[in-house]
N, C-alpha and C positions, 0 to 999 in steps of 0.2 A: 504494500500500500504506500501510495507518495504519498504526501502534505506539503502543497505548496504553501507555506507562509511568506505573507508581505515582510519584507525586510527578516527574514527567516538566518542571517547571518549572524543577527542580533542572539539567537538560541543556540543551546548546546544540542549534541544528539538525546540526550535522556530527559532535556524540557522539549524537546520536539514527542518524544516517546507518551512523557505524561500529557501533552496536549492532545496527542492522537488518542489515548486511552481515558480521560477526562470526554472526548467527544463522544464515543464511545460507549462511555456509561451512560450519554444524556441518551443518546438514541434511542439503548435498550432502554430506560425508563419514561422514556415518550412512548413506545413500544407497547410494553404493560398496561401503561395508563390507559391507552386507547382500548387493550382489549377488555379491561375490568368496565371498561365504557361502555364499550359493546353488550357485553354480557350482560351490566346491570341494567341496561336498557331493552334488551330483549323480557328479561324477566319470566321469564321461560323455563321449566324443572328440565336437566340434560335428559333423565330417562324416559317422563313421559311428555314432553313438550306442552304441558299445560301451562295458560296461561292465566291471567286475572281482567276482569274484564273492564280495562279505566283502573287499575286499583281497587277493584271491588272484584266480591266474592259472586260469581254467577249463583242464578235463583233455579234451583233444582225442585221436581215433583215430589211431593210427598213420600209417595211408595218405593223412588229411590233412596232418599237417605233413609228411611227406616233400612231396607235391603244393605245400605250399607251398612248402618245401626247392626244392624243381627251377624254379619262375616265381622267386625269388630268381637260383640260380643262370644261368637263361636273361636273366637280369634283365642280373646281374654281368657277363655275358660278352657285352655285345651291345653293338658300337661304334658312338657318332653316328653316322648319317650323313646329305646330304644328301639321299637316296633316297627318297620316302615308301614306296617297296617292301620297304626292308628295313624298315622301321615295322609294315609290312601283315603278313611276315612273324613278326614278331615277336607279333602279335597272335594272328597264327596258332596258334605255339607253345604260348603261355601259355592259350589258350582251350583247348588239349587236356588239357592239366593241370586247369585249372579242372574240365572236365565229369567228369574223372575225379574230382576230389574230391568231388563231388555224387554219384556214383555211386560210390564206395564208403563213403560217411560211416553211420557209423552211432553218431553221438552224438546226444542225446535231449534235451528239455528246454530249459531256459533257455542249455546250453551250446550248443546247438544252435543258437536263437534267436540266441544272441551271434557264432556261426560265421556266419551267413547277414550280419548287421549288417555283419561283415569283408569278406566277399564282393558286397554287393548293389553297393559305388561300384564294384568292378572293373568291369560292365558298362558304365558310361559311358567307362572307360579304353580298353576295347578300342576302342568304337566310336571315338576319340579316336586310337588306333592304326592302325588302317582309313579315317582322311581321305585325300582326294587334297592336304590342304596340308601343308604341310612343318612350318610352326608348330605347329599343329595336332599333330601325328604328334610331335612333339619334347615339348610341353606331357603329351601323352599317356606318353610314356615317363617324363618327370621324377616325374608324380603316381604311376605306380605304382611306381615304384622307391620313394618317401617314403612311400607305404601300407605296402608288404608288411612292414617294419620292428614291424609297430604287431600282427601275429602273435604272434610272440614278447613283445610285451609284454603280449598279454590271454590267451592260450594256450600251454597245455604240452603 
């Protein structure tokens, strides 16, 4: 890399070095800056791309947050075990809820769109709950316990 500097004779090689490396630093922290910019301006969750609607919590059907009310509650009340069956079951459970709330949803629109964003990772959870490994079925219960939280925070 050169650096031409105006009257650049006036500098040693190692005040040339720190100049280039002083620029350097600024770049990459303009760099950063921009993308924490970026990011917090999307406002956007990375896994399920929900978003808020103005800063406001979209207005959900009834029968949906109960539905999600109940895979909480089945959530809360379901002890480790090392069983992948009680896991299976579990998947079980929460998938009937699920289809119910697909079936009786009748929100429209962007809020709608935003409902489906919430729901579409749960398909990978289930089938993560339906392993025959035990890790697996464990991994599966952790991720949707730490999902369903994320309801109540983009929907009312």
């Amino acid at each position: 890399m050169t650096l031409i500097l105006k009257g650049s004779s006036k500098f040693g090689l190692s005040q040339k070095q720190q100049l280039i490396i002083g620029s350097m630093r600024n770049t990459l922290a303009i760099a950063i800056i921009s993308l924490v910019v970026c990011i917090s301006a999307c406002k956007k969750t990375p896994e399920t791309n929900l978003s808020l609607n103005n800063g406001q919590r979209w207005k959900a059907n009834i029968e949906t947050t109960q539905g999600v009310a109940n895979m909480t509650r089945l959530m809360d009340a379901f002890v480790e075990s090392d069983d992948t069956k009680s896991y299976n079951g579990l998947s079980d459970s929460r998938q009937s809820e699920f289809k119910m709330i697909f079936k009786q949803c009748t929100m429209e629109g962007e809020a709608h769109n935003q409902l489906h964003s919430f729901l579409f990772p749960m398909k990978k959870m289930f089938t993560m709950l339906e392993s025959d490994d035990l890790a697996t079925c464990k991994q599966g219960a952790t991720t949707f316990k730490n999902h369903l939280p994320l309801y109540s925070a983009y929907f009312e």
